[in-house]
N, CA, C and O atoms as CSV, one atom per row, in Angstrom:
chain,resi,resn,atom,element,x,y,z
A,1,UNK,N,N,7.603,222.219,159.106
A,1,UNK,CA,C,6.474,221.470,158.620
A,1,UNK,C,C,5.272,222.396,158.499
A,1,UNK,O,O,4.904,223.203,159.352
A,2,UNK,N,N,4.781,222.187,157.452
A,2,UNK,CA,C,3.606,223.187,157.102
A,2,UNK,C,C,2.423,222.941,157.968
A,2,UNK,O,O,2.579,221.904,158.612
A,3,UNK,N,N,1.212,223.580,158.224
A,3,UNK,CA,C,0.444,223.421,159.526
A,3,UNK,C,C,-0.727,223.393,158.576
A,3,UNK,O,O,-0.875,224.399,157.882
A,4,UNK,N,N,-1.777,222.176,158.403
A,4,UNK,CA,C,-2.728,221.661,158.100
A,4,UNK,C,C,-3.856,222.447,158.605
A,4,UNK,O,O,-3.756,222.807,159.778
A,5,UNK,N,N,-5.095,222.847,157.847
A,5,UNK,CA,C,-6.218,223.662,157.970
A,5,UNK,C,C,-6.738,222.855,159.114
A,5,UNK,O,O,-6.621,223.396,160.213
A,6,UNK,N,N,-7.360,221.516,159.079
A,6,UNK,CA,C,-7.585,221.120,160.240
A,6,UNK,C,C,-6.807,220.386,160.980
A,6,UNK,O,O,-5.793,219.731,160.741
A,7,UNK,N,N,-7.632,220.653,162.227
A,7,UNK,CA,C,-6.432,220.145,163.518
A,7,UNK,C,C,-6.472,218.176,163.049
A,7,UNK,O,O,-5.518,217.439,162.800
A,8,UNK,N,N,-7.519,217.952,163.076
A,8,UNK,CA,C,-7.368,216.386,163.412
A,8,UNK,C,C,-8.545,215.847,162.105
A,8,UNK,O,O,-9.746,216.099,162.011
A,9,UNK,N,N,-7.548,214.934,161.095
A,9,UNK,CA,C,-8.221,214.480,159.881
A,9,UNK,C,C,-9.090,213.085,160.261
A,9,UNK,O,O,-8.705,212.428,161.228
A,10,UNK,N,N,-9.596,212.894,159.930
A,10,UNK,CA,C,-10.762,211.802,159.772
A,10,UNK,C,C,-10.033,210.519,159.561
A,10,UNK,O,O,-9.193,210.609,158.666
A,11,UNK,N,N,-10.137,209.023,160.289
A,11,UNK,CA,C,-9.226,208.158,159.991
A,11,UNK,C,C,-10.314,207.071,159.569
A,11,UNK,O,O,-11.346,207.404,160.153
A,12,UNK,N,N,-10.463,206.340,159.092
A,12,UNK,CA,C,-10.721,204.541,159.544
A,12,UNK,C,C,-10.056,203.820,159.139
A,12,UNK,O,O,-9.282,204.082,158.218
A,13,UNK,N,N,-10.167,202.457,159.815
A,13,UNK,CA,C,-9.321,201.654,159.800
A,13,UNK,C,C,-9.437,200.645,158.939
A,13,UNK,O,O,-10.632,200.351,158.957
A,14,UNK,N,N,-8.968,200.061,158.317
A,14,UNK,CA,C,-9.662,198.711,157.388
A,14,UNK,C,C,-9.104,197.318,157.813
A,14,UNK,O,O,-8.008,197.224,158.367
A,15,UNK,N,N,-9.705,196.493,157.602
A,15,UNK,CA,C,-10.367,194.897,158.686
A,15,UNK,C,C,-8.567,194.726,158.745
A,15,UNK,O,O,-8.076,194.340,159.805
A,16,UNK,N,N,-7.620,195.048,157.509
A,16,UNK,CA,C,-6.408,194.418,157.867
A,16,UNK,C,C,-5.767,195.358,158.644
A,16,UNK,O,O,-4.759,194.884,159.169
A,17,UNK,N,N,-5.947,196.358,158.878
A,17,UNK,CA,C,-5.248,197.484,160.351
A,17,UNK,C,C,-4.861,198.505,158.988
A,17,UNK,O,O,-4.355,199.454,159.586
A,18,UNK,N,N,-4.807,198.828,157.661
A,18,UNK,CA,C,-4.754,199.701,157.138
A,18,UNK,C,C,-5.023,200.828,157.435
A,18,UNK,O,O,-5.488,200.569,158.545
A,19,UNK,N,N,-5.148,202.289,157.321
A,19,UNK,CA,C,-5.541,203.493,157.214
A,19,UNK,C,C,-5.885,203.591,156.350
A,19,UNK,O,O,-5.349,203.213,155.308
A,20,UNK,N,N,-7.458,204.431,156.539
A,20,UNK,CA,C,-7.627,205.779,155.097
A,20,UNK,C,C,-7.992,206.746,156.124
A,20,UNK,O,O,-8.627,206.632,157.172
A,21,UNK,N,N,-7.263,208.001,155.386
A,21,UNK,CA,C,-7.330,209.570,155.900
A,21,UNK,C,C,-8.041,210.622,155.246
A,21,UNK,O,O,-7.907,210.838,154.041
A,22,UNK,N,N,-8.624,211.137,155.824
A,22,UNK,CA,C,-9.586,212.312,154.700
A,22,UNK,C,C,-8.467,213.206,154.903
A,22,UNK,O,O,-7.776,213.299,155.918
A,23,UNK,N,N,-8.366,213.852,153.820
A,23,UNK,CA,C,-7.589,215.211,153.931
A,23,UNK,C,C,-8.454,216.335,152.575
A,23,UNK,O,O,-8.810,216.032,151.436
A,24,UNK,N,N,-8.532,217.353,153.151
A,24,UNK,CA,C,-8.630,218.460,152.573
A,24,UNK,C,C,-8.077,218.591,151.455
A,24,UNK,O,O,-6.861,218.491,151.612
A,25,UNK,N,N,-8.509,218.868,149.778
A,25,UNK,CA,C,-7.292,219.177,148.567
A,25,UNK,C,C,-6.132,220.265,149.437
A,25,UNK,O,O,-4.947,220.079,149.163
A,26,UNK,N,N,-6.463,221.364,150.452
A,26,UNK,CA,C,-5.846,222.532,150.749
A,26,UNK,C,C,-4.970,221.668,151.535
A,26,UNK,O,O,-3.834,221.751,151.067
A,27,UNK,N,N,-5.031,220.687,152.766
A,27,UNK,CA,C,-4.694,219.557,153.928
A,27,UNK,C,C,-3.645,219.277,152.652
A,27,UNK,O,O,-2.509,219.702,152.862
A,28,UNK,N,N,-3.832,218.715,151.538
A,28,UNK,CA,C,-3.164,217.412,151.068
A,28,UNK,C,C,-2.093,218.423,150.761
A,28,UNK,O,O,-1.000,218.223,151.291
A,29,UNK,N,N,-2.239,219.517,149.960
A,29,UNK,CA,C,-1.344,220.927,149.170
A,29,UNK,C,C,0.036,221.332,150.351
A,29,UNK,O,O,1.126,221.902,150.293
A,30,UNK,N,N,-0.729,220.705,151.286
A,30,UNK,CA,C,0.827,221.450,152.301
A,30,UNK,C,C,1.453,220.595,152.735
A,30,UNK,O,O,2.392,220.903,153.470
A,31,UNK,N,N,1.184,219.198,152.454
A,31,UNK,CA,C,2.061,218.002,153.130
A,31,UNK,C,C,3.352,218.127,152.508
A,31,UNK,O,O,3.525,218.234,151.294
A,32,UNK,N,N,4.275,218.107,153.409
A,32,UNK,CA,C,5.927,218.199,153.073
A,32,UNK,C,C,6.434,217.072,152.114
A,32,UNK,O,O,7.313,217.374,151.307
A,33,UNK,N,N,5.941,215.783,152.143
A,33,UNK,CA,C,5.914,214.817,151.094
A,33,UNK,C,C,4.739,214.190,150.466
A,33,UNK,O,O,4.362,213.051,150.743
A,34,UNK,N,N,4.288,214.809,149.787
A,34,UNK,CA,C,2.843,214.186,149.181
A,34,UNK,C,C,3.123,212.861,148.738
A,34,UNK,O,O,4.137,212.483,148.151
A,35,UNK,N,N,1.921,212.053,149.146
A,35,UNK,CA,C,1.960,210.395,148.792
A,35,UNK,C,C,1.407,210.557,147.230
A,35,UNK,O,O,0.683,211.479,146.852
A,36,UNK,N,N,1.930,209.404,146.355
A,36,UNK,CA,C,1.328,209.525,144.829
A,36,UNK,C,C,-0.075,209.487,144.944
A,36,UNK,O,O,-0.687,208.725,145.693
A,37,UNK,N,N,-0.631,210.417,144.106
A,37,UNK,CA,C,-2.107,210.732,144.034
A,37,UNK,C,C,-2.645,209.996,142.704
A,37,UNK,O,O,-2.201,209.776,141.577
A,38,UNK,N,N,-3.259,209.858,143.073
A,38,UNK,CA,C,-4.778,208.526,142.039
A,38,UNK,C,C,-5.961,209.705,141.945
A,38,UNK,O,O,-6.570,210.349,142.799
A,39,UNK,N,N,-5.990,209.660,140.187
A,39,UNK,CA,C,-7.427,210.225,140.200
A,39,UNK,C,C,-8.047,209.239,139.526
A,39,UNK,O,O,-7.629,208.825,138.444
A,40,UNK,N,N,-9.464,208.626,140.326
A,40,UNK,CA,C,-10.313,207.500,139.882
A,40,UNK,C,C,-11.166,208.149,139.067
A,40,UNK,O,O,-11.853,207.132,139.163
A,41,UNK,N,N,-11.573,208.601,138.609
A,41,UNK,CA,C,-12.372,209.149,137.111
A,41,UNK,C,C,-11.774,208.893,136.175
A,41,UNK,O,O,-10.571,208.629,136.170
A,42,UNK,N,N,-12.411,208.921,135.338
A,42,UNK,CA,C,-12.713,208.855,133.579
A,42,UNK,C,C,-11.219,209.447,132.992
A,42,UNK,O,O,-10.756,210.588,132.991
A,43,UNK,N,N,-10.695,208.182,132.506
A,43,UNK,CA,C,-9.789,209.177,131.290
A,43,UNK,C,C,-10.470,210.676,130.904
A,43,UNK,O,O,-9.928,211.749,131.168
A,44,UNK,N,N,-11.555,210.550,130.337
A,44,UNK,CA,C,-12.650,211.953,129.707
A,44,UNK,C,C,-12.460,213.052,130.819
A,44,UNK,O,O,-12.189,214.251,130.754
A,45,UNK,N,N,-12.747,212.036,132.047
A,45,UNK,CA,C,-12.911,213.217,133.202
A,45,UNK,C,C,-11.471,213.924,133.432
A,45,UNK,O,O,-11.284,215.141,133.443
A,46,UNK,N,N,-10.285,212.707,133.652
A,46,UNK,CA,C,-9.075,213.618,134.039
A,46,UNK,C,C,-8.798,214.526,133.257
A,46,UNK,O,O,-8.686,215.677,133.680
A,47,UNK,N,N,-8.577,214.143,131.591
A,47,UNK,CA,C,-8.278,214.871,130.539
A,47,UNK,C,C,-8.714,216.161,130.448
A,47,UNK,O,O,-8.284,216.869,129.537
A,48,UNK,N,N,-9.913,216.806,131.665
A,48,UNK,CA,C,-10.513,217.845,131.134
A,48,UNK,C,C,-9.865,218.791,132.395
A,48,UNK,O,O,-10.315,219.931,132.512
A,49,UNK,N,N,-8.841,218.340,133.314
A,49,UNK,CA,C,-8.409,218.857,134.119
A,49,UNK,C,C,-7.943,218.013,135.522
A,49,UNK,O,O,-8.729,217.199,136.008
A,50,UNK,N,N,-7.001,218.188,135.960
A,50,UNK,CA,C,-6.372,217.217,137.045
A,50,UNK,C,C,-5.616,217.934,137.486
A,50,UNK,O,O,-4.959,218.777,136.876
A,51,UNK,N,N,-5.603,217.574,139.176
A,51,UNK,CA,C,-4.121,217.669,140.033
A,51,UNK,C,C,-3.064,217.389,139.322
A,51,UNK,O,O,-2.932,216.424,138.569
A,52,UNK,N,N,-1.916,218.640,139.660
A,52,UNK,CA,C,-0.550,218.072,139.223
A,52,UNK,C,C,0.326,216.924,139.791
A,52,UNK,O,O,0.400,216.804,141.014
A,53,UNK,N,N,0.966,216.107,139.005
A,53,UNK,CA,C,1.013,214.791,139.377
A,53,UNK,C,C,0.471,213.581,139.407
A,53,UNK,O,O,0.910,212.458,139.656
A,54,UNK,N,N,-0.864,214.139,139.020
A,54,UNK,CA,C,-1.716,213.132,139.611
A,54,UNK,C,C,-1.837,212.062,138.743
A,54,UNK,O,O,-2.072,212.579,137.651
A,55,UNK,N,N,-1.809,210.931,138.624
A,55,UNK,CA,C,-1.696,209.259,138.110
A,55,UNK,C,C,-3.327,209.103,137.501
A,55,UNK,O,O,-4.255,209.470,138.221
A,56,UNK,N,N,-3.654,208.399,135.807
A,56,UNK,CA,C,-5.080,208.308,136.095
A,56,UNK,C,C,-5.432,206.741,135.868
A,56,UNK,O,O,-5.185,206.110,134.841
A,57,UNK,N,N,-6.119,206.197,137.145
A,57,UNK,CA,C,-6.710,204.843,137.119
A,57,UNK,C,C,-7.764,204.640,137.687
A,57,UNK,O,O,-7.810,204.762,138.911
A,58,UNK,N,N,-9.094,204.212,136.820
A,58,UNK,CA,C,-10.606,204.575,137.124
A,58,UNK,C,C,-10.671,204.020,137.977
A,58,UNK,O,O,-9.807,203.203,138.298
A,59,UNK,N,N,-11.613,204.238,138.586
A,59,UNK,CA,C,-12.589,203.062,139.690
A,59,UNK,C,C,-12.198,202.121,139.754
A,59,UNK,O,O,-11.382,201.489,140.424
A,60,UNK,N,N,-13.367,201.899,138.340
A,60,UNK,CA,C,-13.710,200.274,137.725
A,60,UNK,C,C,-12.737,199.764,137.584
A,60,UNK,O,O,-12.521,198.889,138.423
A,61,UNK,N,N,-12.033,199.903,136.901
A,61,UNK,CA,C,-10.275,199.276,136.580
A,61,UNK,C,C,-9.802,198.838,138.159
A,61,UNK,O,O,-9.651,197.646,138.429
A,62,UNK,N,N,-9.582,199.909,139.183
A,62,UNK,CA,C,-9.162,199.269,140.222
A,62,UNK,C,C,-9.952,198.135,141.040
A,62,UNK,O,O,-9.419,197.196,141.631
A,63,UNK,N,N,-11.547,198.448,140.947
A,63,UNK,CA,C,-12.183,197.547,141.313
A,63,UNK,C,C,-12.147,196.036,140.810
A,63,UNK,O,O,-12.021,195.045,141.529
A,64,UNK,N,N,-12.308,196.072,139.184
A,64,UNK,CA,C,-12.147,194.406,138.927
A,64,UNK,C,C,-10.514,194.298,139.294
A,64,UNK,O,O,-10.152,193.205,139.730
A,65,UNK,N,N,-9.682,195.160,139.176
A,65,UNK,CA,C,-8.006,194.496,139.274
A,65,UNK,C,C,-7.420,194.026,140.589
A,65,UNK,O,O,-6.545,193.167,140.695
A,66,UNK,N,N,-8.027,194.711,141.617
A,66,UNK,CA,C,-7.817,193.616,142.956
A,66,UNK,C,C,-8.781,192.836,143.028
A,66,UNK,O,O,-8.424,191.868,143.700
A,67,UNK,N,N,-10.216,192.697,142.570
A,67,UNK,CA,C,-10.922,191.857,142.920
A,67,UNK,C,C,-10.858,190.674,142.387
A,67,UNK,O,O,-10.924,189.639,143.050
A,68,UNK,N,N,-10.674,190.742,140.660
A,68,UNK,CA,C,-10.640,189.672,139.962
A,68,UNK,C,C,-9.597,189.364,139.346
A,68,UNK,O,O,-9.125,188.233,139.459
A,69,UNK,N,N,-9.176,190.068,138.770
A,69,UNK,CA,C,-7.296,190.048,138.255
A,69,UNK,C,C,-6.951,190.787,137.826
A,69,UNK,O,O,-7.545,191.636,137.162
A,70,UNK,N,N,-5.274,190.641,138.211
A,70,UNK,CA,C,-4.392,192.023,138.201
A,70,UNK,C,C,-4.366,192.452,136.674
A,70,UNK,O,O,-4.577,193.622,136.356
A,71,UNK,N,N,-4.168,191.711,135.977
A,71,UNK,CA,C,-4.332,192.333,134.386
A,71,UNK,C,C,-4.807,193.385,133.858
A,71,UNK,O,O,-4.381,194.064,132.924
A,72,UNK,N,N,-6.137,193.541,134.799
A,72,UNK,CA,C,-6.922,195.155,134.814
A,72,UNK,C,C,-6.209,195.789,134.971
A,72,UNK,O,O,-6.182,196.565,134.016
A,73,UNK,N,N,-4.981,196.170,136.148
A,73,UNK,CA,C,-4.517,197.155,136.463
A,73,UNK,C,C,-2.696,197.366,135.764
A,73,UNK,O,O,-1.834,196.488,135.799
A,74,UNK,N,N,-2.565,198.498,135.295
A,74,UNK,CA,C,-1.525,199.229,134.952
A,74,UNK,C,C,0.288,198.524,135.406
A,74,UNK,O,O,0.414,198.175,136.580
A,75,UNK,N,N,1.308,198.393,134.645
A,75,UNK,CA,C,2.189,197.908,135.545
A,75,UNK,C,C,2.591,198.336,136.678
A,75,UNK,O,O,3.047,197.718,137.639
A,76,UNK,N,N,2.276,200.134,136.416
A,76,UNK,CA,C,3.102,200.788,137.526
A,76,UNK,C,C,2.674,200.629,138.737
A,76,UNK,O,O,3.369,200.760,139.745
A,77,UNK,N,N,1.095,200.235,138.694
A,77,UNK,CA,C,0.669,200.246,139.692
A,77,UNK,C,C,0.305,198.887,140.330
A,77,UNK,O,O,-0.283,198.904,141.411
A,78,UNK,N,N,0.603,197.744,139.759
A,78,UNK,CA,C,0.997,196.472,140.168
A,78,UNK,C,C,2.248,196.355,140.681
A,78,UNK,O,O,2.150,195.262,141.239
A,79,UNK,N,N,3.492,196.775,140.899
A,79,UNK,CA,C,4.602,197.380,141.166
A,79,UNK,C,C,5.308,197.832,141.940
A,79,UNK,O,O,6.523,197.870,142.137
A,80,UNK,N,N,3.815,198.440,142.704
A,80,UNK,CA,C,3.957,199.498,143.796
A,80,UNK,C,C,3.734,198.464,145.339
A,80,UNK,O,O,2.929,197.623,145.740
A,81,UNK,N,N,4.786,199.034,145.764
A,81,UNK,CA,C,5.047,198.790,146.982
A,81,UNK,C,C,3.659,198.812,147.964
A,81,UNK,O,O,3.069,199.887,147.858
A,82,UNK,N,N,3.102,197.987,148.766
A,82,UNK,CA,C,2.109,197.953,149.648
A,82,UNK,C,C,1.922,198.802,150.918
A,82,UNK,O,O,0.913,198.875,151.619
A,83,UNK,N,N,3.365,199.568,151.102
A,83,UNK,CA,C,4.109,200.849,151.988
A,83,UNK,C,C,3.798,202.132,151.665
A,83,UNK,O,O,3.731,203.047,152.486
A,84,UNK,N,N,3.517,202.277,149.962
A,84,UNK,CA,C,3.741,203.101,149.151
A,84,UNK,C,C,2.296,203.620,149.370
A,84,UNK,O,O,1.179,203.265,148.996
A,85,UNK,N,N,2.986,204.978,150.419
A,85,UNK,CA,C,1.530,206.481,150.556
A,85,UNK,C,C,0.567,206.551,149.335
A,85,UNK,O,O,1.132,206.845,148.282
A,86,UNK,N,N,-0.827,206.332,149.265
A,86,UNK,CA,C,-1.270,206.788,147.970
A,86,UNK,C,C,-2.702,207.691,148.832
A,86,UNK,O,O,-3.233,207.460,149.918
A,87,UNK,N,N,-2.993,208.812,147.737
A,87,UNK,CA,C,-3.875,209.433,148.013
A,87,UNK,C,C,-4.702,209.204,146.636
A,87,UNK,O,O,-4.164,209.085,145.535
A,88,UNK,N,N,-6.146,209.160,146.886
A,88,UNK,CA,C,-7.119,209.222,145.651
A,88,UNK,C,C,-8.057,210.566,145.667
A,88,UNK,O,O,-8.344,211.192,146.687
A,89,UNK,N,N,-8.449,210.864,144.432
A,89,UNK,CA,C,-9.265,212.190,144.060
A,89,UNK,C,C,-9.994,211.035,143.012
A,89,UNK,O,O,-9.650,209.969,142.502
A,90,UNK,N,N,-11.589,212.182,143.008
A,90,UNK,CA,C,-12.567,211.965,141.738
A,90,UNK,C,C,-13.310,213.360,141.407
A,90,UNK,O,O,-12.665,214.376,141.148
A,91,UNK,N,N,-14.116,213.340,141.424
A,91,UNK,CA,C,-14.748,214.644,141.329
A,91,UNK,C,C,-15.663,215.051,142.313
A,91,UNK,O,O,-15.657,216.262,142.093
A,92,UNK,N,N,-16.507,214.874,143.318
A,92,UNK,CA,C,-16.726,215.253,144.469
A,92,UNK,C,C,-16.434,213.980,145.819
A,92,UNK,O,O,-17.173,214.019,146.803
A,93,UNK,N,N,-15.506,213.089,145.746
A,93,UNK,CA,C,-15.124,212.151,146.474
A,93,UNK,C,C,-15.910,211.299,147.073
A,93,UNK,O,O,-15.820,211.147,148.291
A,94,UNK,N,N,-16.578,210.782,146.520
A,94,UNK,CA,C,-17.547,209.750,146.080
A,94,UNK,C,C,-16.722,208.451,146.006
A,94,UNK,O,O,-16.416,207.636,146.876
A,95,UNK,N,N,-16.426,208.530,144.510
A,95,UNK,CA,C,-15.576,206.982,144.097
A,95,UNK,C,C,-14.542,207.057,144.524
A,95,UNK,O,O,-14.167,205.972,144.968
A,96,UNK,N,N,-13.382,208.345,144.690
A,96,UNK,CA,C,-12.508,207.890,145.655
A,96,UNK,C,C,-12.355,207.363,147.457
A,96,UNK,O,O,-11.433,206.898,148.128
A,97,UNK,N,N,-13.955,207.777,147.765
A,97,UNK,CA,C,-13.965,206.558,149.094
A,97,UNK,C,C,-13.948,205.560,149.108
A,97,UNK,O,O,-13.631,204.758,149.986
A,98,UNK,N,N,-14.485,205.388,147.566
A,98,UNK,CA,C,-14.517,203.630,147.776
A,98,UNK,C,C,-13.131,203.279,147.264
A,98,UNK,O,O,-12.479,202.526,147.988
A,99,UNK,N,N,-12.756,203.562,146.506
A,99,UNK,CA,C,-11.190,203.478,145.953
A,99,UNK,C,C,-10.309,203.507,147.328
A,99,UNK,O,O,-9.661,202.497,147.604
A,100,UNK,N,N,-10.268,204.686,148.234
A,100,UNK,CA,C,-9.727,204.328,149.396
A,100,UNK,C,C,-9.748,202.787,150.627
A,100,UNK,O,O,-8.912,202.005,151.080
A,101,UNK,N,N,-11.016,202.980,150.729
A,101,UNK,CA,C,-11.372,201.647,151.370
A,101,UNK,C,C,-10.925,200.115,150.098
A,101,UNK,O,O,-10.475,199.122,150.670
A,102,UNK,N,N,-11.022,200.051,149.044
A,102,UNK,CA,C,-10.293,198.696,148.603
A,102,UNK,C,C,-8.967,199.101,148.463
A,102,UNK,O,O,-8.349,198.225,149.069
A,103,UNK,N,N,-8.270,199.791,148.089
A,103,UNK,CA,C,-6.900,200.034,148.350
A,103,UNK,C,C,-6.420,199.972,149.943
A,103,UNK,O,O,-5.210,199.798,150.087
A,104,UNK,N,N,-7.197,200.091,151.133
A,104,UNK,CA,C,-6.817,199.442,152.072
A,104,UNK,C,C,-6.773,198.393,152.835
A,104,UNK,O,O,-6.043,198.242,153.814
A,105,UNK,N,N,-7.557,197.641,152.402
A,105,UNK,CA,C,-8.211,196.334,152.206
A,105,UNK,C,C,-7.642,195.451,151.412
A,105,UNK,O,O,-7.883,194.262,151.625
A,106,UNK,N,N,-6.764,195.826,150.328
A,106,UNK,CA,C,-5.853,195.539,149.699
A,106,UNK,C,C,-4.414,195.099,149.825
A,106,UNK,O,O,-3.638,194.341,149.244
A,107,UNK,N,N,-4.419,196.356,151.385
A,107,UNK,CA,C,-2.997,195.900,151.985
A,107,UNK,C,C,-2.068,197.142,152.034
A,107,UNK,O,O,-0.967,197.090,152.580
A,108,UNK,N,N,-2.640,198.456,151.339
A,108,UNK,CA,C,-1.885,199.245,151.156
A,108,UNK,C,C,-1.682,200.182,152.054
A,108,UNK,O,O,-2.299,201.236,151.901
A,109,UNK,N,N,-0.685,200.021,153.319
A,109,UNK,CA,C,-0.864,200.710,154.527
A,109,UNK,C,C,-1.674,202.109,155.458
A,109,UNK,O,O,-2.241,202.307,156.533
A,110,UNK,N,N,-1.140,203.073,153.818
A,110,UNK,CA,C,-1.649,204.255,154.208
A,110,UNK,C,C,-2.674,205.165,152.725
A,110,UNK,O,O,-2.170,205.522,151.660
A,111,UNK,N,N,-3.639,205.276,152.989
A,111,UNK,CA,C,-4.470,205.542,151.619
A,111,UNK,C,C,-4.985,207.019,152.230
A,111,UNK,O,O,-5.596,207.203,153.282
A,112,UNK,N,N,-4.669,207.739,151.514
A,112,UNK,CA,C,-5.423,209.495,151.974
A,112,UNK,C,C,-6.895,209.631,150.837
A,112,UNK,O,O,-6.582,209.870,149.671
A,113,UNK,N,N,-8.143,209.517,151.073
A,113,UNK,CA,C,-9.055,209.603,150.461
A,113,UNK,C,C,-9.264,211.705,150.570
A,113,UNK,O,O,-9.594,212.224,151.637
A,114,UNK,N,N,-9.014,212.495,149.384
A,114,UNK,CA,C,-9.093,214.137,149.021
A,114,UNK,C,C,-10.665,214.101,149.209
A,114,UNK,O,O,-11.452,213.294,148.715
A,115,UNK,N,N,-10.930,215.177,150.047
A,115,UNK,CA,C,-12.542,215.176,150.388
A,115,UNK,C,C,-13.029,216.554,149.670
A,115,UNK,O,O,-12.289,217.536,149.619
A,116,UNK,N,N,-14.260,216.538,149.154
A,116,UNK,CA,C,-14.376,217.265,148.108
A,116,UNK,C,C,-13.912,217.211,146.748
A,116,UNK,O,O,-14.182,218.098,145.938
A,117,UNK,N,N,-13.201,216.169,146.464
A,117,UNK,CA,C,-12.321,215.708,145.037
A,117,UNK,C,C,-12.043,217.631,143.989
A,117,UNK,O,O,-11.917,218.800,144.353
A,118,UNK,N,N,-12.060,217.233,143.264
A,118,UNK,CA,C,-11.715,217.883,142.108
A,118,UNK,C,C,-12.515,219.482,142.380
A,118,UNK,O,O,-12.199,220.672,142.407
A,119,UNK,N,N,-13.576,218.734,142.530
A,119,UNK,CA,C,-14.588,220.317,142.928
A,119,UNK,C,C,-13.540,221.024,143.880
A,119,UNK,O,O,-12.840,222.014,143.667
A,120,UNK,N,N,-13.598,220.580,144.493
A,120,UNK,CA,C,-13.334,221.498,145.912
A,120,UNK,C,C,-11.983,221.980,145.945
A,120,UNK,O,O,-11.655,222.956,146.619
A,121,UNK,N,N,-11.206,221.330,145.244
A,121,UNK,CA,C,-9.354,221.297,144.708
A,121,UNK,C,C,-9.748,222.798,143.891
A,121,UNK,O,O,-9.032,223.699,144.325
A,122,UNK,N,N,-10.578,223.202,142.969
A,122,UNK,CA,C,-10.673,223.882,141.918
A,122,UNK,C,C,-11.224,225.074,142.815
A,122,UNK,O,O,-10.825,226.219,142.603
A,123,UNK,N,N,-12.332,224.740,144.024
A,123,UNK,CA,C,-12.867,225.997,144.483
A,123,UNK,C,C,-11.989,226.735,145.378
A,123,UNK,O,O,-12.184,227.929,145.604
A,124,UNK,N,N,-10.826,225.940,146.008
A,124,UNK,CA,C,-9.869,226.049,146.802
A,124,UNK,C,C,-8.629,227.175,145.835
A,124,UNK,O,O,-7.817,227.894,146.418
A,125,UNK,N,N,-8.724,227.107,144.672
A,125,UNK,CA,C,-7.823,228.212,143.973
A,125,UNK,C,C,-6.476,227.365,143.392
A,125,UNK,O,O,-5.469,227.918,142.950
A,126,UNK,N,N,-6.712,225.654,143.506
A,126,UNK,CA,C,-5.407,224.738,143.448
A,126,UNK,C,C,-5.439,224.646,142.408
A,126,UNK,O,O,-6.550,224.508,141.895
A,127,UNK,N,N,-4.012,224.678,141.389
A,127,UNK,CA,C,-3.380,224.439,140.210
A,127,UNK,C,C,-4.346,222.899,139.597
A,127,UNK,O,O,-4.866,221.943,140.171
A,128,UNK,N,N,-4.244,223.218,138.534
A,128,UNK,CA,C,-5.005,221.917,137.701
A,128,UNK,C,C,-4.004,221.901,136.248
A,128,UNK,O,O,-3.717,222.912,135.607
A,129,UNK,N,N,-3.740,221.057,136.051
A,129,UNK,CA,C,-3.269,220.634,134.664
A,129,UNK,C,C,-3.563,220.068,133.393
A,129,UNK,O,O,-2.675,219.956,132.547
């Protein structure tokens, strides 16, 4: 198992006993099974560069689609298992805190919020696509 830059990541809990985890872009790069990654920015924004792998569903979209209806949101990601690891990125991890916190609040056990988003993925020397 690969050994994480820091010793002990940042947790809170959300009102339904969920997790969100801060992890490092470098933290997230060495996990032996990376959970599917969410980048909450802008079509415009991903398009101009993204994590490999990475899934794109804005904010806003996730915000009205659990709040008000699922229709907002994508099939794949209506779909997805409530078990199912997800990590979010934006561009300095901003909107993916909040994306973390309603995705756990949501029900979705384990949510890894990337600290430093995109910036810090890019200053870190990490592949972009």
């Amino acid at each position: 198992m690969s050994k994480l830059t820091h010793s002990k990541p940042a947790h809170s809990q959300a009102q339904n006993g969920s997790t969100v985890i801060d992890l490092s872009p470098t933290e997230f790069s060495q996990l032996p099974n990376p959970p599917l990654l969410i980048d909450v920015r802008s079509s415009l924004e991903y398009f101009t560069g993204h994590a490999p792998n990475a899934r794109n569903l804005s904010l806003p979209r996730i915000l009205m689609g659990l709040s008000l209806t699922q229709w907002f949101l994508p099939r794949w990601f209506r779909e997805l298992s409530k078990e199912q690891p997800i990590a979010v990125i934006c561009l300095t991890a901003h909107r993916s805190s909040i994306a973390a916190k309603k995705l756990a609040d949501a029900g979705f056990t384990t949510v890894y919020n990337i600290t430093g988003g995109m910036m810090e993925w890019r200053r870190s020397g990490l592949k972009t696509t």
